[in-house]
Steps between C-alpha positions, in 0.01 A plus 500: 500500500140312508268690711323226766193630635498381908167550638514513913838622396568690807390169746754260675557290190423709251790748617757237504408407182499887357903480647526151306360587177745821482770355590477287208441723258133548466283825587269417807156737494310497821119501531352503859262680705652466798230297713717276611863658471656825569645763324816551669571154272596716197745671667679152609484397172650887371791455767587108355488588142580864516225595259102486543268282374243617323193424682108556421312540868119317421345160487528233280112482470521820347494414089561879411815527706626181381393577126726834621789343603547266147389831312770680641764198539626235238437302770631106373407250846332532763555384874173455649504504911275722563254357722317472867656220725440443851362162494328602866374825386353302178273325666343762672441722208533231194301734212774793553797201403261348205467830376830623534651215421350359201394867337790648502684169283193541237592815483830446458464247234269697327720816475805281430274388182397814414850608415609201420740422838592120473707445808352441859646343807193426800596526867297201613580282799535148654172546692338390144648131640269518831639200768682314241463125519898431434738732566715670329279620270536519120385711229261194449371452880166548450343791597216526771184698601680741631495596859415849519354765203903606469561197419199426271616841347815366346327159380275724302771730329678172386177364346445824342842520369523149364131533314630824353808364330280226404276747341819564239550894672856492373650565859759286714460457819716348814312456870717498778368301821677640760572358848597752773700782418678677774830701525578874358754643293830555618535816516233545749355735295218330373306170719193364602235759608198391642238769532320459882553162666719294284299197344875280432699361767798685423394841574377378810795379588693758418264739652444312821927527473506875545174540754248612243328187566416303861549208396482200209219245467598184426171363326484154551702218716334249397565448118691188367846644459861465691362763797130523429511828332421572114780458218537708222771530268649885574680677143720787523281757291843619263470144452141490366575800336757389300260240401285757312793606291579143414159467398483788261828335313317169490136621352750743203626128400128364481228488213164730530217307704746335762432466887662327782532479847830513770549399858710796626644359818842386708344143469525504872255498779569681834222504832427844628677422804798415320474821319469687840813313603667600246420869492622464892834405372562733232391795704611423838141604621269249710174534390172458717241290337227292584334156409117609382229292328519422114386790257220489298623456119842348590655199322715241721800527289608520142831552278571516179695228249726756305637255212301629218589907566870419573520296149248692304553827574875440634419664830583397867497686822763611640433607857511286777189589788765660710606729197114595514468542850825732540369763204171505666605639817722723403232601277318541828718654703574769235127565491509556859816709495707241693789492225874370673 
């Protein structure tokens, strides 16, 4: 059983991907300090598996409690999401994400060094693409000045991954762009779980869908897409966690000093307005939004080309957007104690 160090371990993907990694045979360990996820998380994860996960509460900044964790843990890859990311919320305060950010993956990398930890798969994201110029995009697209310091924040961590395995560190390393994840698990017992207003559409939604919230905003009419609103391409997060397992497999086939990058996608593009649709159909619920004005930080539309992860790392997604958008509200409405 390889023991795969998850840091943000107890946030919306890094849960899933806890579930994922155990149920194919590995050991998940879970650092997180709980800024931006709650604890009641380990006990969804305990009532899935039927065990705990062993989890360290702290920050990823911290080098002693890292340098703790491999001291006390064979620990043999690491899962790195651990990270601010409200693109909004990172322009207002852009030194908190650059230091958060960026630190903790030195220190990461560092540690991982220091005792000799090879292994690392980075949670970075498609915002690293900006607008593209051609859509979809590819692993290739070239990337832009990104759009906000989130963004700029996951541009950085590549570079700095890519000059350390060109410095000959001896580690292997796979960066995941991801596009939108959304969904929760099955069993309801784990899901998305924004803390305050939800940044993501689909927490909105699905709050808006039970009377938490007023109302959606709609940001934008006037964007060049089939209704006017922004596209992005929506991933069912079991999905994109499976897609951290499959990546583990793939770097214990490659050589020391290897990097690449994956699209993690459906390879389709759907408008926020379609997605609202949608989540009207699946839940039976009409939902009250309204048109606003764009959003500072927002890209028009983007989705991924998924040809390279679905040959190279023999990985596909399985969910369709309704799929998604059922799990997430009964996520929701067991969260608001309206189970049928």
């Amino acid at each position: 059983m390889k023991n795969i160090l998850i840091t943000g371990g107890a946030g919306y993907i890094g849960s899933h991907t806890a579930v994922a990694l155990e149920e194919s045979g590995y050991t998940p360990i879970i650092i997180d300090d709980f800024s931006n996820s709650e604890k009641s998380v380990l006990v969804g994860l305990k009532n899935i598996l039927g065990k705990e996960v062993k989890t360290y509460e702290g920050d990823c900044n911290d080098k002693s409690l890292v340098q703790k964790i491999f001291r006390e843990n064979k620990i043999d890859g690491v899962i790195h999401f651990a990270a601010s990311k409200a693109v909004g919320e990172s322009t207002k305060i852009p030194l908190r994400y650059y230091s958060n950010n960026i630190g903790s993956l030195l220190v990461l990398l560092e540690v991982m060094k220091e005792y000799d930890v090879k292994n690392i798969v980075f949670s970075s994201s498609c915002t690293v693409y900006g607008q593209p110029d051609v859509l979809p995009v590819l692993e290739s697209t070239p990337r832009k000045e990104a759009e906000s310091p989130y963004g700029n924040t996951k541009k950085i961590c590549e570079d700095i991954l890519h000059d350390h395995v060109k410095s000959k560190a001896g580690v292997k390393v796979i960066a995941l762009r991801y596009f939108n994840p959304i969904g929760a698990h099955p069993s309801s017992e784990i899901g998305e779980l924004p803390i305050g207003v939800p940044a993501n559409l689909i927490p909105f939604v699905t709050q808006t869908a039970v009377g938490i919230r007023e109302k959606i905003t709609v940001f934008g009419s006037d964007y060049e897409t089939k209704d006017g609103s922004c596209v992005r391409d929506y991933i069912h997060v079991l999905d994109l966690a499976d897609a951290h397992v499959k990546s583990l497999e793939y770097l214990d086939s490659k050589q020391d000093d290897f990097i690449d990058i994956f699209n993690v996608g459906t390879g389709n593009g759907n408008t926020v307005l379609e997605v609202i649709k949608a989540f009207e159909k699946v839940s039976g619920k009409n939902l009250n939004y309204e048109i606003g004005a764009r959003r500072a930080g927002d890209i028009e539309k983007v989705w991924a080309n998924t040809d390279k992860v679905n040959k190279l790392l023999g990985w596909e997604a399985k969910y369709s957007l309704e799929d998604s958008l059922r799990d997430s509200w009964n996520w929701q409405k067991k969260l608001s104690g309206m189970e049928e």
